[in-house]
SENU-983893 format. One record per atom (N, C-alpha, C): residue number from 1; residue in three letters; atom name; x, y, z. Coordinates in pm, 1 decimal. Layout:
<nodes>
{node NUM,ALA,CA,{X,Y,Z}}
...
</nodes>
This chain:
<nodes>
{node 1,UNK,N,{25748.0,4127.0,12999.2}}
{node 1,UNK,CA,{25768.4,4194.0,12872.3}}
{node 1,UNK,C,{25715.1,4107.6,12757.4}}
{node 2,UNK,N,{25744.8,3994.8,12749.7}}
{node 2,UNK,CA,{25660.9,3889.0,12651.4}}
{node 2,UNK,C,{25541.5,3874.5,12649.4}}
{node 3,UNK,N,{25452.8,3880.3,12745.3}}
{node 3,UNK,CA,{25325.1,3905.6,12777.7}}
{node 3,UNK,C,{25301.6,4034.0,12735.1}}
{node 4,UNK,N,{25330.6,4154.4,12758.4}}
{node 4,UNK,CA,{25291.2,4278.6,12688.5}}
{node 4,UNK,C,{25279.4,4247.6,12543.6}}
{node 5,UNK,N,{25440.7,4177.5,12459.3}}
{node 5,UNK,CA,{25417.4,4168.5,12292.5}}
{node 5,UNK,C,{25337.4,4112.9,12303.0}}
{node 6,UNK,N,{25302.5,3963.0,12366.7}}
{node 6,UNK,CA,{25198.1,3948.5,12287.7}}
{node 6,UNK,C,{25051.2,4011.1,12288.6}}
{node 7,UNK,N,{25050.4,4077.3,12421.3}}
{node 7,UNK,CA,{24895.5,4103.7,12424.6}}
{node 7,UNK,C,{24905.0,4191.6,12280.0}}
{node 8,UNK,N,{25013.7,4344.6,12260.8}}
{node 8,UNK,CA,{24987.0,4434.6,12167.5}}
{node 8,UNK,C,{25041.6,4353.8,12044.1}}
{node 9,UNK,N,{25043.8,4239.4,12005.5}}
{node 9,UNK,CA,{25028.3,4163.9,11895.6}}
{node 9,UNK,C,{24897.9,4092.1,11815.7}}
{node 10,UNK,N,{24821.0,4031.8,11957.5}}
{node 10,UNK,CA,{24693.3,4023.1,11953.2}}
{node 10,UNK,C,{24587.4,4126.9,11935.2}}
{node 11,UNK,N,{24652.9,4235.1,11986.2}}
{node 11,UNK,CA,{24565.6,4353.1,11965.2}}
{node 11,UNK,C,{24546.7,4400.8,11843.8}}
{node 12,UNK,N,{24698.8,4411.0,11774.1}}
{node 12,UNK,CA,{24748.1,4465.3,11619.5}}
{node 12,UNK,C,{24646.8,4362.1,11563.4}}
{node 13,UNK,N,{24658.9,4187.6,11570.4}}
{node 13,UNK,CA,{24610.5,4168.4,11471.5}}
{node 13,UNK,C,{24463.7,4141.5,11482.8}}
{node 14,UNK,N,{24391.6,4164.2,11547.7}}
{node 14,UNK,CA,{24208.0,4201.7,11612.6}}
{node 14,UNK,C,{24213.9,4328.7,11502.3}}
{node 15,UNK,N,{24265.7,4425.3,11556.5}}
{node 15,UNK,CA,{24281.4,4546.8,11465.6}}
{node 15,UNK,C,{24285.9,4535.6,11303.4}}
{node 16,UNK,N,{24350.8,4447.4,11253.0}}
{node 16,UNK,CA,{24402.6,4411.6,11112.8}}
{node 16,UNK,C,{24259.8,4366.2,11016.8}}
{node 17,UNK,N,{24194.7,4260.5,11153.9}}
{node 17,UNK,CA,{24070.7,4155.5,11112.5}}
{node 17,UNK,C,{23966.4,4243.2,11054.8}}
{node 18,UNK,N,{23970.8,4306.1,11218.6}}
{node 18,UNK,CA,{23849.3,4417.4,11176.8}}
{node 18,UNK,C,{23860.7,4513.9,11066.4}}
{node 19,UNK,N,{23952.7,4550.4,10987.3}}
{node 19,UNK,CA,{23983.9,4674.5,10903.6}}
{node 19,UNK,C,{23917.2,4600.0,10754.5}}
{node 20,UNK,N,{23976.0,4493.2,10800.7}}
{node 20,UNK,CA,{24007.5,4366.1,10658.5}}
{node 20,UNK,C,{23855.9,4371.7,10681.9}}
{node 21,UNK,N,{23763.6,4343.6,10772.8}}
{node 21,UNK,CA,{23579.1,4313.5,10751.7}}
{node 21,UNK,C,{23557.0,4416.2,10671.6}}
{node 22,UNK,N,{23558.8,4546.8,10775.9}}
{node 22,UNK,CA,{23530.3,4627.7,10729.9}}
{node 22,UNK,C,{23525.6,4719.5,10548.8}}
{node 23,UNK,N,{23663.6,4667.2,10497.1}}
{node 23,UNK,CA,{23667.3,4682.6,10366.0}}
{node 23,UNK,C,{23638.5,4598.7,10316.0}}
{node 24,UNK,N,{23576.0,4482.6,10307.9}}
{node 24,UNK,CA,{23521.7,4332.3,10268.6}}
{node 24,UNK,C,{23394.4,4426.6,10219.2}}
{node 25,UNK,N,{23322.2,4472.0,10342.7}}
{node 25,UNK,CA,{23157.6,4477.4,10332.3}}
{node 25,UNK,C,{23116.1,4570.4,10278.4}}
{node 26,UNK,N,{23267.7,4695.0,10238.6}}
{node 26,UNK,CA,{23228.0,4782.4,10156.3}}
{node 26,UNK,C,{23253.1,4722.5,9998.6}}
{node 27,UNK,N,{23335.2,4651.9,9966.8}}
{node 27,UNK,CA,{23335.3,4599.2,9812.0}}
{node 27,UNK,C,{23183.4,4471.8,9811.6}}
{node 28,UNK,N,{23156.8,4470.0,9833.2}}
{node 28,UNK,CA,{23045.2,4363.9,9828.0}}
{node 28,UNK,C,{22901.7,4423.2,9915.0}}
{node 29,UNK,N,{22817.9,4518.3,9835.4}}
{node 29,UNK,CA,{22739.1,4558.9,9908.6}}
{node 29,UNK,C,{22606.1,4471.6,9888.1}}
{node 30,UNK,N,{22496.6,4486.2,9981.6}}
{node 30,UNK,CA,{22382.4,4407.9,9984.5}}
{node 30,UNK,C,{22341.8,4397.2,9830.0}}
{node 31,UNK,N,{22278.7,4264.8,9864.4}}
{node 31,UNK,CA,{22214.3,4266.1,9730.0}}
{node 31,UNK,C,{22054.9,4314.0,9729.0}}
{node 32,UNK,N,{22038.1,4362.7,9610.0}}
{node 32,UNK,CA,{21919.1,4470.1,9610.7}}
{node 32,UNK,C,{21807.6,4368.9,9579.8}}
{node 33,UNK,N,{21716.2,4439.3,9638.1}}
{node 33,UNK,CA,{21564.3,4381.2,9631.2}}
{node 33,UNK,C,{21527.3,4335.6,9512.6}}
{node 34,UNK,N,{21586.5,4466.5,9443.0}}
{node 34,UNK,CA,{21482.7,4497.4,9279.4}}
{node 34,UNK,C,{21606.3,4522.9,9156.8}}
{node 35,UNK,N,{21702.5,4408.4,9111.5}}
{node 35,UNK,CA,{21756.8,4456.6,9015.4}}
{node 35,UNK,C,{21705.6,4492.9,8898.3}}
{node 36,UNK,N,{21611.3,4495.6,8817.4}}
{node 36,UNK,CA,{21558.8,4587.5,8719.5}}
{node 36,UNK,C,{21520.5,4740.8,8761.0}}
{node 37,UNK,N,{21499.4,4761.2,8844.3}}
{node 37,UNK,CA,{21465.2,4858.2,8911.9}}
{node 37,UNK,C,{21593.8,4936.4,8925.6}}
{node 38,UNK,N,{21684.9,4901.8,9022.5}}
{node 38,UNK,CA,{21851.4,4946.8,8990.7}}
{node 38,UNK,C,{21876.8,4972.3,8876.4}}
{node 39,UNK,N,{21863.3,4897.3,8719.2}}
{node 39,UNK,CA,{21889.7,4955.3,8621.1}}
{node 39,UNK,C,{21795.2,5021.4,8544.4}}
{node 40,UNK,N,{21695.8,5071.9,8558.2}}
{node 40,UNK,CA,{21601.7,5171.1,8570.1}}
{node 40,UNK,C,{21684.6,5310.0,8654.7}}
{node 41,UNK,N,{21699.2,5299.7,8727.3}}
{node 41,UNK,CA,{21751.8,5421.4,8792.4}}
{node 41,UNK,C,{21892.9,5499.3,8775.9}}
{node 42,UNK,N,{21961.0,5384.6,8720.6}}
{node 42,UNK,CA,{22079.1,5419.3,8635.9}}
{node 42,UNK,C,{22057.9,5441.5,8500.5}}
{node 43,UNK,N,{21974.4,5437.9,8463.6}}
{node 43,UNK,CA,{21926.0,5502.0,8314.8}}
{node 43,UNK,C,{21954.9,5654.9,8291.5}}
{node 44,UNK,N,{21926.7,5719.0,8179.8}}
{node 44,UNK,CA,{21918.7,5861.1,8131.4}}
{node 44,UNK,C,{21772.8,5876.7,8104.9}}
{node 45,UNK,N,{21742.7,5995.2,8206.8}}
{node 45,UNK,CA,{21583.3,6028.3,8198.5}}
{node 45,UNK,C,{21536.0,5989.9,8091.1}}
{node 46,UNK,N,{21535.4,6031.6,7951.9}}
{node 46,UNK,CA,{21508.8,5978.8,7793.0}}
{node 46,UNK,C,{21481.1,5834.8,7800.7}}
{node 47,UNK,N,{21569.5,5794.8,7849.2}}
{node 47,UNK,CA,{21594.0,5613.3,7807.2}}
{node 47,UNK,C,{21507.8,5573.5,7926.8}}
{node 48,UNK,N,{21521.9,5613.4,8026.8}}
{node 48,UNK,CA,{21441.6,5536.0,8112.5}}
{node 48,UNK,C,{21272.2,5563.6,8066.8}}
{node 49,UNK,N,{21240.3,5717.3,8058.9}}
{node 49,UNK,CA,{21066.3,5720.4,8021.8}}
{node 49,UNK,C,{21084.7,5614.7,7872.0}}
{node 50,UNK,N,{21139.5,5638.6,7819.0}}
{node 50,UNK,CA,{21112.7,5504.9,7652.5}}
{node 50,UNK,C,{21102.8,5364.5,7729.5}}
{node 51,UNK,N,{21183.9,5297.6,7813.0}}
{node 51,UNK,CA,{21167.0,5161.3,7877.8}}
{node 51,UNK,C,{21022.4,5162.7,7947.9}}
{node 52,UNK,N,{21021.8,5272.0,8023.8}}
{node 52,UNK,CA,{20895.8,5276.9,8099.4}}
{node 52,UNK,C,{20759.1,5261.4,8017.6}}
{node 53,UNK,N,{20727.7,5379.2,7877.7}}
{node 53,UNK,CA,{20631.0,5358.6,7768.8}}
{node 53,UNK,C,{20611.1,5244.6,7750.4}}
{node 54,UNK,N,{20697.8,5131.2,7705.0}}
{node 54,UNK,CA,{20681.5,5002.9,7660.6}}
{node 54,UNK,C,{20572.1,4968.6,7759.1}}
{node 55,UNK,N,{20563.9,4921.9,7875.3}}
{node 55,UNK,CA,{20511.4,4901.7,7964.8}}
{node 55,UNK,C,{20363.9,4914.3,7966.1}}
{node 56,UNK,N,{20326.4,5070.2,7921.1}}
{node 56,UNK,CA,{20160.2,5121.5,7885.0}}
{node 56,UNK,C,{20122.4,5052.1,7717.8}}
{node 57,UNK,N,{20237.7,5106.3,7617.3}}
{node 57,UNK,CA,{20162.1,5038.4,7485.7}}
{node 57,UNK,C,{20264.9,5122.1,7371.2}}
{node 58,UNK,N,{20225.7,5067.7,7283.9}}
{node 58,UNK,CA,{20307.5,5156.9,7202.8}}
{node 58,UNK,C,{20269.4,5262.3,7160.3}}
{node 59,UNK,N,{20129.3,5363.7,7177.2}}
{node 59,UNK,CA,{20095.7,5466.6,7143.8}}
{node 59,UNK,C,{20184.3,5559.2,7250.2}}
{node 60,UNK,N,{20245.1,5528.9,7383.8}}
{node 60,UNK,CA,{20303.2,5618.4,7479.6}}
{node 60,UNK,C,{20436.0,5670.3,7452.5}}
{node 61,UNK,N,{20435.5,5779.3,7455.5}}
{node 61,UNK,CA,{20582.8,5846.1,7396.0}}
{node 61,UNK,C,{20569.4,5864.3,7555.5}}
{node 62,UNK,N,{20674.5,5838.5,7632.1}}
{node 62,UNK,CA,{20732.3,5859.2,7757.3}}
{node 62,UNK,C,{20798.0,6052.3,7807.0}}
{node 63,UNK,N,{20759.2,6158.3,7860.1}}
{node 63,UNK,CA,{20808.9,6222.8,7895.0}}
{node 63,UNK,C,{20883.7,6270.1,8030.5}}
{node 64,UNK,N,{20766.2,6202.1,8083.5}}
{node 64,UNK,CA,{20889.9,6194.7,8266.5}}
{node 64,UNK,C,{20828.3,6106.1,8330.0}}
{node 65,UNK,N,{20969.6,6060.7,8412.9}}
{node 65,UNK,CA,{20934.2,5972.9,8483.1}}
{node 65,UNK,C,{20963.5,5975.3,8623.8}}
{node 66,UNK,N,{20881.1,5928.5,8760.0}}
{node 66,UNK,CA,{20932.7,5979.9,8861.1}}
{node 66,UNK,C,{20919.6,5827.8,8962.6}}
{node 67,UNK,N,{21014.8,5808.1,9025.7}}
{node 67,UNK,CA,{21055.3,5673.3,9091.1}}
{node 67,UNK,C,{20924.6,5710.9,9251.4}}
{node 68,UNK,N,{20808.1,5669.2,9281.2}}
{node 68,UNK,CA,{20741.4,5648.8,9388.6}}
{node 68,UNK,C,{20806.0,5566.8,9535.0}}
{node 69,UNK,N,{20884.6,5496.4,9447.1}}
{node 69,UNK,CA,{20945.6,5391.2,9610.2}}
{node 69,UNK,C,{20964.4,5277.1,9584.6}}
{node 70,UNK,N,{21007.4,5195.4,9693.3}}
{node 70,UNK,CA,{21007.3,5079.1,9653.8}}
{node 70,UNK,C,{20967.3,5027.5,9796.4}}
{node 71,UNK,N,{20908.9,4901.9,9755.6}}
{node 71,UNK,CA,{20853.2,4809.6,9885.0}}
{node 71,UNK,C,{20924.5,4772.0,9975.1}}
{node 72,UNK,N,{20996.6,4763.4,10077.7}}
{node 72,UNK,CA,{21075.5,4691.0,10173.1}}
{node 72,UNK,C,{21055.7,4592.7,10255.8}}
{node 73,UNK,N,{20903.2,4582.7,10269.0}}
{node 73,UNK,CA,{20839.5,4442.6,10338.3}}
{node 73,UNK,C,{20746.3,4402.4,10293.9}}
{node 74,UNK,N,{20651.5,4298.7,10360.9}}
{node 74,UNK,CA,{20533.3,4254.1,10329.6}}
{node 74,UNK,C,{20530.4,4191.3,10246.4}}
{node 75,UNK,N,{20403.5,4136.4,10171.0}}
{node 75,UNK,CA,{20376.9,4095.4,10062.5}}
{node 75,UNK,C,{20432.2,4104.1,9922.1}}
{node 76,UNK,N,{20484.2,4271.5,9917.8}}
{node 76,UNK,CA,{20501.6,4279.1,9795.0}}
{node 76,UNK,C,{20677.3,4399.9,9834.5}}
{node 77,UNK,N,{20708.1,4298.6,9878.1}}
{node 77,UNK,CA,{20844.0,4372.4,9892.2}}
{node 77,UNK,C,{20931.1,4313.6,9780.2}}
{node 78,UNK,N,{21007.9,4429.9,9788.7}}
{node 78,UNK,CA,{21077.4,4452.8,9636.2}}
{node 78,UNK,C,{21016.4,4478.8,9525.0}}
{node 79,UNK,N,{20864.0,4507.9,9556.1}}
{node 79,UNK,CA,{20767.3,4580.8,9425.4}}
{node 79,UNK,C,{20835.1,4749.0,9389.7}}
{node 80,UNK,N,{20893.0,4809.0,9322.1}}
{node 80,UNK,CA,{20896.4,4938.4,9260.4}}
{node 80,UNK,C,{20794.1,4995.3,9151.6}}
{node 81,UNK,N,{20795.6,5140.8,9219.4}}
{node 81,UNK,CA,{20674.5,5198.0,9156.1}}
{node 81,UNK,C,{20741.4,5295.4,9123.5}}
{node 82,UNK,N,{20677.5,5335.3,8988.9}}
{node 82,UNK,CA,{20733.0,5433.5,8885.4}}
{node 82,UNK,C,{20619.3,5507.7,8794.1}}
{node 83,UNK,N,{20548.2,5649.2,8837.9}}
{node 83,UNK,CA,{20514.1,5737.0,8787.8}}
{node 83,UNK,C,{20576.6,5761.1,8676.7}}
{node 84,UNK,N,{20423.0,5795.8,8542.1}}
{node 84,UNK,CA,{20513.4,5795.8,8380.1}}
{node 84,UNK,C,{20446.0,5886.2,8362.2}}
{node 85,UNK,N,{20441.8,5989.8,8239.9}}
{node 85,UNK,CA,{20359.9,6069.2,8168.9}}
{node 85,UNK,C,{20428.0,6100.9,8040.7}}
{node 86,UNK,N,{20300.8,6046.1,7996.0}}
{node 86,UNK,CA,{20293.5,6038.7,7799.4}}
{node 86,UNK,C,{20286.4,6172.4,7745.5}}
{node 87,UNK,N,{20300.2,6177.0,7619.5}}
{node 87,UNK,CA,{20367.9,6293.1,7533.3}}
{node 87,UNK,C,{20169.9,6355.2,7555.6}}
{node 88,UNK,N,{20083.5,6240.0,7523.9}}
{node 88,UNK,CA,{19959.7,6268.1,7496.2}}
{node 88,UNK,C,{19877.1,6313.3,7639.5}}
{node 89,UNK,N,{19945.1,6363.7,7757.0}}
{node 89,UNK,CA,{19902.7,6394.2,7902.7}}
{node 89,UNK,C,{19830.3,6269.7,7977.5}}
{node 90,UNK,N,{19839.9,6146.8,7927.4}}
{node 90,UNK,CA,{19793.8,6067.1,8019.0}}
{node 90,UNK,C,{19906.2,6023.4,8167.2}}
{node 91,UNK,N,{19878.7,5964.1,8245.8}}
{node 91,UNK,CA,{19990.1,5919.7,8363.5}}
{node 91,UNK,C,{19938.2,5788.8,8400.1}}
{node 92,UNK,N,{20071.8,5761.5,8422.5}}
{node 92,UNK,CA,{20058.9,5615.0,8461.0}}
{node 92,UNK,C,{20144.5,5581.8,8592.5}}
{node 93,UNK,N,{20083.4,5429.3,8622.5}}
{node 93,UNK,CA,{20156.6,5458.9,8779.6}}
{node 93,UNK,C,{20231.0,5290.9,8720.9}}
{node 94,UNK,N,{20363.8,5252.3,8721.6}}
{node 94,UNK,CA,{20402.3,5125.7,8687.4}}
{node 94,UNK,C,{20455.8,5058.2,8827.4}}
{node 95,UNK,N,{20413.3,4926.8,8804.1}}
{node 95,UNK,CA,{20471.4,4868.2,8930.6}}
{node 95,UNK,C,{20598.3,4762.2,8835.1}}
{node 96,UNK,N,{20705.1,4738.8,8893.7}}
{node 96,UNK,CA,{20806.3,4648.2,8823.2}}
{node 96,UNK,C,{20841.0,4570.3,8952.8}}
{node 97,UNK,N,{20803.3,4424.6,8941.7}}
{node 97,UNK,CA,{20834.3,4323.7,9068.2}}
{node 97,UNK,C,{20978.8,4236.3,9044.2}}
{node 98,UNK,N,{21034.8,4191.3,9159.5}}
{node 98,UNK,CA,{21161.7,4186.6,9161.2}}
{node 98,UNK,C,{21195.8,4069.0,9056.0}}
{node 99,UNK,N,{21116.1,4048.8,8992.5}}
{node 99,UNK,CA,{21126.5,3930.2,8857.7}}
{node 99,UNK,C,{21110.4,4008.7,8741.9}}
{node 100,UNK,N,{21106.0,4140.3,8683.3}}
{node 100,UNK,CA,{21116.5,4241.2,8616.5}}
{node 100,UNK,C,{20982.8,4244.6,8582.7}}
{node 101,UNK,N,{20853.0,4190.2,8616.2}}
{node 101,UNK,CA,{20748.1,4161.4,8558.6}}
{node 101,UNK,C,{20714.3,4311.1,8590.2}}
{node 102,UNK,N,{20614.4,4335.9,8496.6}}
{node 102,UNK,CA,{20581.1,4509.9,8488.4}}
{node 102,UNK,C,{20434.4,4509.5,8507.1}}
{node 103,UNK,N,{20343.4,4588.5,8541.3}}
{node 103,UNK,CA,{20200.7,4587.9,8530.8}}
{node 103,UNK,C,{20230.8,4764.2,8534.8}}
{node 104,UNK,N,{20103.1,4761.5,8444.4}}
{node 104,UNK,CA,{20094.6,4910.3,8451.4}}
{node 104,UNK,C,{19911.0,5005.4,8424.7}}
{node 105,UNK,N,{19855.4,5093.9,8562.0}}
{node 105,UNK,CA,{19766.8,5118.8,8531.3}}
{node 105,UNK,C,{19755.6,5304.7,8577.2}}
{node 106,UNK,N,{19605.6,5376.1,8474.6}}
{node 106,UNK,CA,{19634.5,5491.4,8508.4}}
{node 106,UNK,C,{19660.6,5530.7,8606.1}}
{node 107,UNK,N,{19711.9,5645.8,8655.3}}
{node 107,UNK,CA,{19711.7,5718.2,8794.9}}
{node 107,UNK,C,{19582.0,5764.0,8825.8}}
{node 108,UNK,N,{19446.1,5801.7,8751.9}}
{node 108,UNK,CA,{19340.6,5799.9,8850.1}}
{node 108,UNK,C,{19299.9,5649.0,8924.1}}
{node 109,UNK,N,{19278.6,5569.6,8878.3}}
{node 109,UNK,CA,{19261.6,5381.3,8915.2}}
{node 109,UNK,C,{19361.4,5382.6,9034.1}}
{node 110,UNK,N,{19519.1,5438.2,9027.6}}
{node 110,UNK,CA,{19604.4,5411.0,9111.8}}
{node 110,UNK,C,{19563.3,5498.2,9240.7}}
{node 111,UNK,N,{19577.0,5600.9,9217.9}}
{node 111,UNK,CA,{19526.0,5664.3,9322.2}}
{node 111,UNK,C,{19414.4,5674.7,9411.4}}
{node 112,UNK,N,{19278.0,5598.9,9293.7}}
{node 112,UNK,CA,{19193.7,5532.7,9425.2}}
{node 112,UNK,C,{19190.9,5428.7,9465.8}}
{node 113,UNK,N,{19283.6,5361.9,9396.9}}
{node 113,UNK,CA,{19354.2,5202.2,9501.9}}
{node 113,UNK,C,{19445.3,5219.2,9549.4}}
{node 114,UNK,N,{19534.6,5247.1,9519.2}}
{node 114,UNK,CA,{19681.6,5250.6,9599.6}}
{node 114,UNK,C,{19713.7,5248.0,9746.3}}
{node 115,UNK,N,{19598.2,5276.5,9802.6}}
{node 115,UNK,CA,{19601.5,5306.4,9954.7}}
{node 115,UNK,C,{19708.3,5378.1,10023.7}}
{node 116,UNK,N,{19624.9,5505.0,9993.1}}
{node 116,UNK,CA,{19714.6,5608.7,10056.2}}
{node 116,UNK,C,{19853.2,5686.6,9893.9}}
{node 117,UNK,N,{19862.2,5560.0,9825.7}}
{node 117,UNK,CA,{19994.9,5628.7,9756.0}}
{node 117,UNK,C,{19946.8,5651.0,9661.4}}
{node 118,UNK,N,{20027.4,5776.5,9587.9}}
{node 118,UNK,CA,{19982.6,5851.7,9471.2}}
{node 118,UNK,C,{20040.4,5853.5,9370.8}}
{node 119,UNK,N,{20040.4,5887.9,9254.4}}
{node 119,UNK,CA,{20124.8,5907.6,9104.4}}
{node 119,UNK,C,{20206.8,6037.8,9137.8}}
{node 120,UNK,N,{20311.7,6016.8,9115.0}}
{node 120,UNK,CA,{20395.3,6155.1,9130.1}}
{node 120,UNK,C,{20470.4,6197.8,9219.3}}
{node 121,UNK,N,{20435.1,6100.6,9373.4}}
{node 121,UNK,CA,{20449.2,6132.8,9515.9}}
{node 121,UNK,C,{20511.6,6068.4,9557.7}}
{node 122,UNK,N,{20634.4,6056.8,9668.8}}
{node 122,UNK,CA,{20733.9,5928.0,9719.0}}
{node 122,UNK,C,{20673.6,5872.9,9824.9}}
{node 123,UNK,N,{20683.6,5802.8,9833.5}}
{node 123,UNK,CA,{20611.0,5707.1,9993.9}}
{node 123,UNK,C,{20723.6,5641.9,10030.7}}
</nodes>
């Protein structure tokens, strides 16, 4: 009978450990590739195309903006790409690297470099 408590004591508290991980790893989730990028996406459409404009120049009034992806490996992982279009119909394709550094060029240039990826399109 002592041998039973303890096994279903050991068991209870295996059980306890694991519950306790388990809600650990949900309050503390991974850390993200691309925090500027995260707060980019928590933005209000408005506010985010105005952050994004900066980026092209100050003639760009920002009207939409559409999130392309983000890098997950390679070379340029944690690069995010962000489709823009100006009040004046130009588009732009922005890359923001996980150091918030921004580069930004049209979507025709992007689209015949990009290899394979497009302005507007998720990859």
């Amino acid at each position: 009978m002592t041998t039973r408590l303890a096994h279903c004591a050991a068991l209870g508290m295996a059980a306890l450990l694991i519950a306790g991980s388990v809600a650990a790893a949900t309050r503390h989730p991974a850390r993200s590739l691309n925090p500027a990028n995260d707060r980019l996406v928590r933005m209000a459409p408005a506010a985010r195309a105005a952050e994004l404009a900066q980026a092209v120049g100050h003639w760009c009034i920002g009207t939409e903006t559409f999130l392309m992806g983000v890098s997950d490996s390679g070379r340029g992982a944690g690069n995010a790409y962000w489709s823009l279009r100006c009040a004046d119909g130009s588009t732009w394709a922005i890359q923001i690297d996980p150091l918030a550094e921004v580069t930004a060029i049209d979507c025709d240039t992007f689209n015949a470099q990009g290899a394979g990826k497009e302005c507007f399109k998720k990859f």
